[in-house]
Structures are given as C-alpha cells and as structure tokens.
MMTF fields as JSON, N, C-alpha, C and O atoms, coordinates in Angstrom:
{
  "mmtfVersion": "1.0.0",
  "mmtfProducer": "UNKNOWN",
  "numBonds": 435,
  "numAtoms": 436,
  "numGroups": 109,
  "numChains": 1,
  "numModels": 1,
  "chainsPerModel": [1],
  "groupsPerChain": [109],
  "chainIdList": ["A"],
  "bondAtomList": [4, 2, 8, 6, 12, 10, 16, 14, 20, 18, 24, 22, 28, 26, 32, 30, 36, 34, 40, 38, 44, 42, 48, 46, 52, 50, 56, 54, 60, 58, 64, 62, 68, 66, 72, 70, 76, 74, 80, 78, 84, 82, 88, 86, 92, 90, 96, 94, 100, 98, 104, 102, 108, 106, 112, 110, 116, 114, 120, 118, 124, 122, 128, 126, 132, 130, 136, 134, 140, 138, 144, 142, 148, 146, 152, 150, 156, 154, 160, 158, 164, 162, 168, 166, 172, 170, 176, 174, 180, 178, 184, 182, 188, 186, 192, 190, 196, 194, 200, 198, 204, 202, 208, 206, 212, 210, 216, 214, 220, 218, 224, 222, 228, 226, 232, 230, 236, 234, 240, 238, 244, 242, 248, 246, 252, 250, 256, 254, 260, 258, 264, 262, 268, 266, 272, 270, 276, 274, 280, 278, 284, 282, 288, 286, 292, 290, 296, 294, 300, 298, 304, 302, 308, 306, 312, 310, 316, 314, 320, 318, 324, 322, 328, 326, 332, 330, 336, 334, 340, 338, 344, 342, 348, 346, 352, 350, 356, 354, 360, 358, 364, 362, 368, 366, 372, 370, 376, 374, 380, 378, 384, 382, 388, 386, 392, 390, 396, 394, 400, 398, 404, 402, 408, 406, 412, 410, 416, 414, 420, 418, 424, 422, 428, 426, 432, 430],
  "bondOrderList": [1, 1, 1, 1, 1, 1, 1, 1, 1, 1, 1, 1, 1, 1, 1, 1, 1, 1, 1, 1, 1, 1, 1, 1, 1, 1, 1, 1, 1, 1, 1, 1, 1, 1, 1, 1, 1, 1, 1, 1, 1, 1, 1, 1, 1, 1, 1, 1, 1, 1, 1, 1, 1, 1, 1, 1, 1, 1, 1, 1, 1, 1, 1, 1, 1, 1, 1, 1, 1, 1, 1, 1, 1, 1, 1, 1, 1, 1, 1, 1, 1, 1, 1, 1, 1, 1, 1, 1, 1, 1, 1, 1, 1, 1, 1, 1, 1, 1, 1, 1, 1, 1, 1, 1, 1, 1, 1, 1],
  "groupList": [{"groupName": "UNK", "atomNameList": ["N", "CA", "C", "O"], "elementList": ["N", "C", "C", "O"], "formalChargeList": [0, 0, 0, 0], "bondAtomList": [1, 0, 2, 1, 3, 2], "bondOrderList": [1, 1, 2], "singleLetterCode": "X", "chemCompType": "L-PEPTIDE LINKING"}],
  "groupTypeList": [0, 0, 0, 0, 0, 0, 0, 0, 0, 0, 0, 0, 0, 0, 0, 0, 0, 0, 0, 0, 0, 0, 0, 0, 0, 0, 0, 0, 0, 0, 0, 0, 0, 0, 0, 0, 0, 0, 0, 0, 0, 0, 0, 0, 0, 0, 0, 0, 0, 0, 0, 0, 0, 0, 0, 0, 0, 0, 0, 0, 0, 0, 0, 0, 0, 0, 0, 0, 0, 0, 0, 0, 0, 0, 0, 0, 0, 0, 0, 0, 0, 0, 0, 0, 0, 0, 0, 0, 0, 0, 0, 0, 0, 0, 0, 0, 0, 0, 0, 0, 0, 0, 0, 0, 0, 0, 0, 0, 0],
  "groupIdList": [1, 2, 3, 4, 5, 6, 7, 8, 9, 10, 11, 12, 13, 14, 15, 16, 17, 18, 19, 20, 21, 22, 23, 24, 25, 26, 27, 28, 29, 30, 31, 32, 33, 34, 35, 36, 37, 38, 39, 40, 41, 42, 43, 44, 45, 46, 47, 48, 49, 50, 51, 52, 53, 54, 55, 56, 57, 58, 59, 60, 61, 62, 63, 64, 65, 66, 67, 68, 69, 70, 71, 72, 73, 74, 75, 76, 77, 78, 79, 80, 81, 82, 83, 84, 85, 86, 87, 88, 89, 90, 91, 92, 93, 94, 95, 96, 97, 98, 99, 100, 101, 102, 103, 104, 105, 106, 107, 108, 109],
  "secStructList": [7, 2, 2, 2, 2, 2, 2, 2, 2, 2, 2, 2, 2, 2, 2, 2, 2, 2, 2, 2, 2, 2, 2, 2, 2, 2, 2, 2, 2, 2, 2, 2, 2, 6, 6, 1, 7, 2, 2, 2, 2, 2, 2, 2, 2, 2, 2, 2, 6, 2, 2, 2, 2, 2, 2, 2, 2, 6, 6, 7, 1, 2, 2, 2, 2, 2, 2, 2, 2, 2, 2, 2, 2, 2, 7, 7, 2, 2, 2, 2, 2, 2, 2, 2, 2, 2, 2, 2, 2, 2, 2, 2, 2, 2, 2, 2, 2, 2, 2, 2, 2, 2, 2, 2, 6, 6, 1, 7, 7],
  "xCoordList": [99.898, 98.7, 98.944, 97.977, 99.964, 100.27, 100.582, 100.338, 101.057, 101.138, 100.026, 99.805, 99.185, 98.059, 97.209, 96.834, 97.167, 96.498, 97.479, 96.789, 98.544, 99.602, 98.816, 98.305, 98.643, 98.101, 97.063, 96.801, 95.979, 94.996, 95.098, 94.819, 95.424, 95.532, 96.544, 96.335, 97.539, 98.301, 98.147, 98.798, 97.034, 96.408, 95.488, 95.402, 94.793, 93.731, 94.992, 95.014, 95.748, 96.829, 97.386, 97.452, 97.803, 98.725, 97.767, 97.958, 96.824, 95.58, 95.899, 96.709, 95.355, 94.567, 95.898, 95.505, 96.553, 98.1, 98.146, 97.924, 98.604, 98.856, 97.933, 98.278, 96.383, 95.456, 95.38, 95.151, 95.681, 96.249, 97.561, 97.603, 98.357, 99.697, 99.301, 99.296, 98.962, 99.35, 98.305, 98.464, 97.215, 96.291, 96.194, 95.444, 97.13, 97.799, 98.508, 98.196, 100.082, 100.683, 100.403, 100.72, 100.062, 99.571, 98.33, 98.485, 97.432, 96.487, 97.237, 97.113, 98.032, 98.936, 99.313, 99.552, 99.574, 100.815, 100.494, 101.167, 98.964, 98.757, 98.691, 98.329, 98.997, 99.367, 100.743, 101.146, 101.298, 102.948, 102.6, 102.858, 101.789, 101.734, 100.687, 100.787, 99.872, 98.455, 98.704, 98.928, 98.627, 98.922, 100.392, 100.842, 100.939, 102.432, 102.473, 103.587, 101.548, 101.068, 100.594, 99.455, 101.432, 101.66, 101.082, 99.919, 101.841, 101.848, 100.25, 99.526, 99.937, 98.752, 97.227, 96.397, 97.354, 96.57, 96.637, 95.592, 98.142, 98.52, 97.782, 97.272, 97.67, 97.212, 95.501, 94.675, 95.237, 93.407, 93.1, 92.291, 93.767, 93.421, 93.876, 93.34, 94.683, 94.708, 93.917, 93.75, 93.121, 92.183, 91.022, 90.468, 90.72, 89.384, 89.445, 88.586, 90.534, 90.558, 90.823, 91.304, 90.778, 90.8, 89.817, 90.139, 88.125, 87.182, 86.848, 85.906, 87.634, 87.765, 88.538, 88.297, 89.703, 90.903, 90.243, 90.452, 89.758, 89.325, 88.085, 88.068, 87.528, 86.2, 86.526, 85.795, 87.681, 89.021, 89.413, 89.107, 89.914, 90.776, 90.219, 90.824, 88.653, 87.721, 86.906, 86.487, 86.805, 86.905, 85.357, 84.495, 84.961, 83.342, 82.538, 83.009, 81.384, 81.012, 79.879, 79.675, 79.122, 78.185, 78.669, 78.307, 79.709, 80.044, 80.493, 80.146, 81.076, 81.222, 80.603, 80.916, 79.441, 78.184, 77.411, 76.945, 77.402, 76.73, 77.853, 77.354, 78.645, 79.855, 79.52, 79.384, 79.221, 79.474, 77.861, 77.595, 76.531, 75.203, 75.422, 75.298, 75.977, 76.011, 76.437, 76.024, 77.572, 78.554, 77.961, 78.15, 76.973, 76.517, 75.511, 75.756, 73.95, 73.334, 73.365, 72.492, 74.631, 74.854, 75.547, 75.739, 76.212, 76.946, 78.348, 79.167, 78.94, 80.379, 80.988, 80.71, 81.765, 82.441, 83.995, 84.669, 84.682, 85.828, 85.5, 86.262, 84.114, 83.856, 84.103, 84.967, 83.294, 83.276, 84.709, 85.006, 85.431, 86.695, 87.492, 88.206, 87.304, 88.008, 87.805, 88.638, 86.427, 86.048, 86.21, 86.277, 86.285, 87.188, 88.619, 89.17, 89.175, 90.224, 90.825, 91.864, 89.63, 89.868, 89.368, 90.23, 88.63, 88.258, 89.303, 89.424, 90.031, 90.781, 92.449, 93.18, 92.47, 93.843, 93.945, 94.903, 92.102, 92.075, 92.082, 92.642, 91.374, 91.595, 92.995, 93.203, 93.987, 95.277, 95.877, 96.667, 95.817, 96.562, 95.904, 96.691, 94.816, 94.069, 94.926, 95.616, 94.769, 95.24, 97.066, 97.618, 97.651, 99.02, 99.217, 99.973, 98.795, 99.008, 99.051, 99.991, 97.489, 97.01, 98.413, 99.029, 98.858, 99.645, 101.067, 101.949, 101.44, 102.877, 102.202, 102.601, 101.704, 101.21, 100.97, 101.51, 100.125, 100.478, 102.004, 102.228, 102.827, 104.131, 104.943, 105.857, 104.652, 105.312, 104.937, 105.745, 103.758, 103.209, 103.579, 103.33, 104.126, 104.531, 103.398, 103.115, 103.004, 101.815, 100.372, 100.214, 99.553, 97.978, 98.022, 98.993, 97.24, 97.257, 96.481, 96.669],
  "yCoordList": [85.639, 86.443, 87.601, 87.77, 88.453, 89.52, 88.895, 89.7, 87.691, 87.013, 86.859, 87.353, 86.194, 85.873, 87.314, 87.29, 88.493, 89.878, 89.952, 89.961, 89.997, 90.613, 89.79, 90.54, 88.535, 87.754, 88.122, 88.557, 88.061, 88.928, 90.237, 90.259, 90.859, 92.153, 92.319, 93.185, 91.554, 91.697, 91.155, 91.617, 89.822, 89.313, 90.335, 90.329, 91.203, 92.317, 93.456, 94.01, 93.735, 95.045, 94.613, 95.383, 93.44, 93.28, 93.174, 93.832, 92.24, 92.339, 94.069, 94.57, 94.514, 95.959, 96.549, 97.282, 96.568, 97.361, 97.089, 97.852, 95.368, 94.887, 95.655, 96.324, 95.312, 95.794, 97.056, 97.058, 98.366, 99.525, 99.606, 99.925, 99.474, 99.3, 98.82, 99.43, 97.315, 96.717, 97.46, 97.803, 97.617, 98.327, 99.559, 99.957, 100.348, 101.492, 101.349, 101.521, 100.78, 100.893, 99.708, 100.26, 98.776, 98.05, 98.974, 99.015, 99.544, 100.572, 101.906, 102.312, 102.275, 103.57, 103.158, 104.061, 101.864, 101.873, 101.838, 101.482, 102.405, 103.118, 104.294, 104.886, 104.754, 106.812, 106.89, 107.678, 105.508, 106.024, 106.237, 107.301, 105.015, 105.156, 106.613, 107.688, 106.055, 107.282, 108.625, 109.28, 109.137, 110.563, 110.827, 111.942, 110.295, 110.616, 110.536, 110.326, 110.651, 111.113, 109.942, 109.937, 108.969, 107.57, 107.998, 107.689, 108.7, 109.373, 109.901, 109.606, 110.866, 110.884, 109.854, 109.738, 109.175, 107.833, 107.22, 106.843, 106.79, 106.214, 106.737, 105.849, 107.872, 108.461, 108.226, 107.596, 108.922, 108.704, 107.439, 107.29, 106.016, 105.054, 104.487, 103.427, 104.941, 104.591, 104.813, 104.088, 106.216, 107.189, 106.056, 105.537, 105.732, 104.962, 103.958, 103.692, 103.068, 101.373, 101.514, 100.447, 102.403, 102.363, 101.075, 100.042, 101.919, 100.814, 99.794, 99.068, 99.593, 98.179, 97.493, 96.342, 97.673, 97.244, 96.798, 95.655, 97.429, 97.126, 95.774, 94.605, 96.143, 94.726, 93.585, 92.597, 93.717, 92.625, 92.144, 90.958, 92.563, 91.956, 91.5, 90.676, 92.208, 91.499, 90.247, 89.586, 90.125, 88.857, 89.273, 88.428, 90.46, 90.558, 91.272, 91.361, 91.811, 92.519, 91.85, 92.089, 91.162, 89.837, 88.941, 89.078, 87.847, 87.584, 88.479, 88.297, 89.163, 90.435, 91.017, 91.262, 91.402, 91.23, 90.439, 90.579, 89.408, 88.556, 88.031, 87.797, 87.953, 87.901, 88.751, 88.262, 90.685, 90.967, 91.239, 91.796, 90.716, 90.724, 89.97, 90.471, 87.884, 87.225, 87.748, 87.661, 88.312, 88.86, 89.528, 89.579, 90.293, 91.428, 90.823, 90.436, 90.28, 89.778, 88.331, 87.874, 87.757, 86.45, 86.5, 85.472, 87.907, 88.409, 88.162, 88.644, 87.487, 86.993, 88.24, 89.195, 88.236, 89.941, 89.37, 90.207, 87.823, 87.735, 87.861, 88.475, 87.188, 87.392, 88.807, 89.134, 89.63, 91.095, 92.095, 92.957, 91.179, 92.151, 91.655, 92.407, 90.308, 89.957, 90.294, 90.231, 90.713, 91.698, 93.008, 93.631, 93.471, 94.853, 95.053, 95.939, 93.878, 94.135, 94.021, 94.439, 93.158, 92.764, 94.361, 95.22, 94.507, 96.031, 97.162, 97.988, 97.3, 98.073, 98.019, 98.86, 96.335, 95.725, 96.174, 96.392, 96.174, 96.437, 98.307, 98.927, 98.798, 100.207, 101.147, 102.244, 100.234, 100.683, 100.162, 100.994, 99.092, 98.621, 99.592, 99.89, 99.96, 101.083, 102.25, 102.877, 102.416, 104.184, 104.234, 104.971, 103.028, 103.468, 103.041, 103.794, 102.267, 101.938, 103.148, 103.557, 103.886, 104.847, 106.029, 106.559, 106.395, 107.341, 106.793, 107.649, 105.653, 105.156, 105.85, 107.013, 105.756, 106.096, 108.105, 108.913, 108.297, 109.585, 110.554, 111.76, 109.463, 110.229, 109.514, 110.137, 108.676, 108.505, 109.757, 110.471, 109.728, 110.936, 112.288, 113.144, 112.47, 114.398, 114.372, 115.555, 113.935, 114.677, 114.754, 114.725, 114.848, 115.49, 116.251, 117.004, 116.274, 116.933, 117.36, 117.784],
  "zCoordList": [98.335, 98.177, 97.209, 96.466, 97.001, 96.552, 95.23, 94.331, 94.761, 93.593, 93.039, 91.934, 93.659, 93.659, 92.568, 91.396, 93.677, 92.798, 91.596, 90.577, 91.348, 90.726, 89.543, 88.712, 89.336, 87.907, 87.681, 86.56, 88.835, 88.398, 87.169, 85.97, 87.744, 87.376, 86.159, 85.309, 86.097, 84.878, 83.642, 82.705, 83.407, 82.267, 81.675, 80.447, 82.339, 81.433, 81.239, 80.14, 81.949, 81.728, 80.52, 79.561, 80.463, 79.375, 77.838, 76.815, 78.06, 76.851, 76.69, 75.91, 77.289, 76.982, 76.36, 75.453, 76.38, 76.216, 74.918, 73.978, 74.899, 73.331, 72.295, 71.321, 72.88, 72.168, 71.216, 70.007, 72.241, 71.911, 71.438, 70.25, 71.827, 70.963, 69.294, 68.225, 69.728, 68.019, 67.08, 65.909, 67.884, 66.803, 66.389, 65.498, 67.177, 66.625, 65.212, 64.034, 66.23, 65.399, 63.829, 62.775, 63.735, 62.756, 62.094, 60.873, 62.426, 61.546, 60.574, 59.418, 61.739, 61.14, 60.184, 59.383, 59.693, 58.451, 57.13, 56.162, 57.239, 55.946, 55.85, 54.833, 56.791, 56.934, 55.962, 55.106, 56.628, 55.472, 54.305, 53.744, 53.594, 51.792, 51.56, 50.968, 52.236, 51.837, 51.747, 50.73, 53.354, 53.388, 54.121, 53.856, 54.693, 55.059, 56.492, 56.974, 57.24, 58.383, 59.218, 59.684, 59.411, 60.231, 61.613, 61.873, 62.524, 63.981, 64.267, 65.217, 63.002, 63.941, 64.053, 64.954, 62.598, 62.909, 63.796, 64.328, 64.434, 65.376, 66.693, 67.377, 67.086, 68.47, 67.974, 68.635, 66.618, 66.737, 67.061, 67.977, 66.27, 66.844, 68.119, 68.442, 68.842, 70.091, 70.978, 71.96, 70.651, 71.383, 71.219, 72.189, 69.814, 69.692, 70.281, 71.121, 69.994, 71.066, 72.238, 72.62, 73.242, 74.36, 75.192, 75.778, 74.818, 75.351, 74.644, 74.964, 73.509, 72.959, 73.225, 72.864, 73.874, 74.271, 75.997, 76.404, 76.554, 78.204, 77.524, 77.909, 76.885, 76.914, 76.13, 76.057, 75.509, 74.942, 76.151, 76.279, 76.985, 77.966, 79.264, 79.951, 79.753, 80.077, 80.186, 81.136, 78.52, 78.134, 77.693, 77.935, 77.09, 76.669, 77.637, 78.771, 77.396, 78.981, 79.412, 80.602, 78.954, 79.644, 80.893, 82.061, 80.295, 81.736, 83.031, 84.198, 82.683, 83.642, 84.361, 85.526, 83.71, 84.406, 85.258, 86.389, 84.244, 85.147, 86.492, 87.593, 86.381, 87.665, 88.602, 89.723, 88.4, 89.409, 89.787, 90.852, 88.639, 89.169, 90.687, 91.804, 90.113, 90.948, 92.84, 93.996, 91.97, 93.698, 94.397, 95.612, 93.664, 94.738, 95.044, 96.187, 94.619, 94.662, 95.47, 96.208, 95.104, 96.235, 97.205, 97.855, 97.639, 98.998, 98.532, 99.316, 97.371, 97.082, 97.172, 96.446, 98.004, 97.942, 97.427, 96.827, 97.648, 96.639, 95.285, 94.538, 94.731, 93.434, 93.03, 92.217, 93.644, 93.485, 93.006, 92.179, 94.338, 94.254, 92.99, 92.327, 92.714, 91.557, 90.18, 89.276, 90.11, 88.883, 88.639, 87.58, 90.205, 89.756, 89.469, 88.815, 90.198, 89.785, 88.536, 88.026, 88.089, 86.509, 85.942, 85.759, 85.815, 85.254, 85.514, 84.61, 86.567, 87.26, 86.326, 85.803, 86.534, 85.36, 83.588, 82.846, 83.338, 81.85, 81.629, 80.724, 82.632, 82.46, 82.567, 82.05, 83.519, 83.554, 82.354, 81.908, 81.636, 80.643, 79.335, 78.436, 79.262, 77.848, 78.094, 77.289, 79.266, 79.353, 78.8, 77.983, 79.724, 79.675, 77.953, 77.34, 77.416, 76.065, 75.302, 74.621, 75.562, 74.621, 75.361, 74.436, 76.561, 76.893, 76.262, 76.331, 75.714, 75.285, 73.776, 73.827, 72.987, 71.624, 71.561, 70.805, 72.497, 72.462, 72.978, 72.878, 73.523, 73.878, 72.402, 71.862, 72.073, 70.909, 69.665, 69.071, 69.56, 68.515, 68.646, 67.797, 69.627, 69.699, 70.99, 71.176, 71.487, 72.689, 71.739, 70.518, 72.703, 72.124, 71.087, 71.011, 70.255, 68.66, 68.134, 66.993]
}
C-alpha cells in the first residue's frame, strides 16, 4: 500500500523537478554569452516554471478536472484522493526544484 502512494506521488515530483531544473538550467545558458549573469536567469526562470512545471506533470489541467469533477460528483473518494495526491506530488516536486535553483544562485535576489 505505501508503495502503492509512493508511485503515485513520485511520477508528478519527479516531472515537476526535471521540469524546473532542466529549464533553468538549459535557459540560463545564454546569460553566459549575453550578459555574464547565468545564476540569475537561472532563479527568474525557475520562479516562472514553477506552475508550468506542476500542469506538466499533471498531465494538463482538463483531465484533472474532469477527474476530480467526476470524484466528487460521483462519491469516488479513491478517485479524489488520487488526484490530490497527484497535485500534492507535482507541487512538492516545483517548489523543491525551484528551492535547489535558488540555493544554487546565492539565495533570493
């Protein structure tokens, strides 16, 4: 059972992470040539893909919806819980991404 949540929850964590990570650091790397200033592109765009990174790893926000219209509306309370946890998996994987990018950058800036 505890396996069971653990996959849940770790397919949107890990999306959302990559998400923020690579699109950090892959955007920044025209701070090197341009203006010199790699690090702090790196944190603005981490800041910005946050809620692009959660509705990436979601999988879109329509079905999502309509998942947890169904659950509540059709009494499915496993459906229910399984969409939060999916939401719950993608919001921990944005944040800690975007917090690995801002401890890489010097902190808030």
């Amino acid at each position: 059972m505890l396996f069971r949540l653990f996959r849940i929850v770790s397919y949107p964590f890990f999306t959302a992470l990559g998400v923020v990570i690579g699109g950090a650091i892959i955007g920044s790397l025209p701070g090197l040539v341009l203006d010199g200033r790699p690090l702090r592109a790196a944190y603005d765009l981490a800041r910005g893909l946050k809620l692009w990174a959660m509705v990436v790893a979601i999988g879109g926000t329509f079905p999502t919806i309509r998942a947890l219209e169904s659950s509540i509306l059709g009494g499915e309370l496993l459906v229910l819980g399984k969409q939060l946890l999916l939401i719950a998996g993608a919001f921990l994987g944005a944040n800690t991404g975007y917090w690995l990018i801002t401890t890489l950058a010097g902190g808030a800036q």
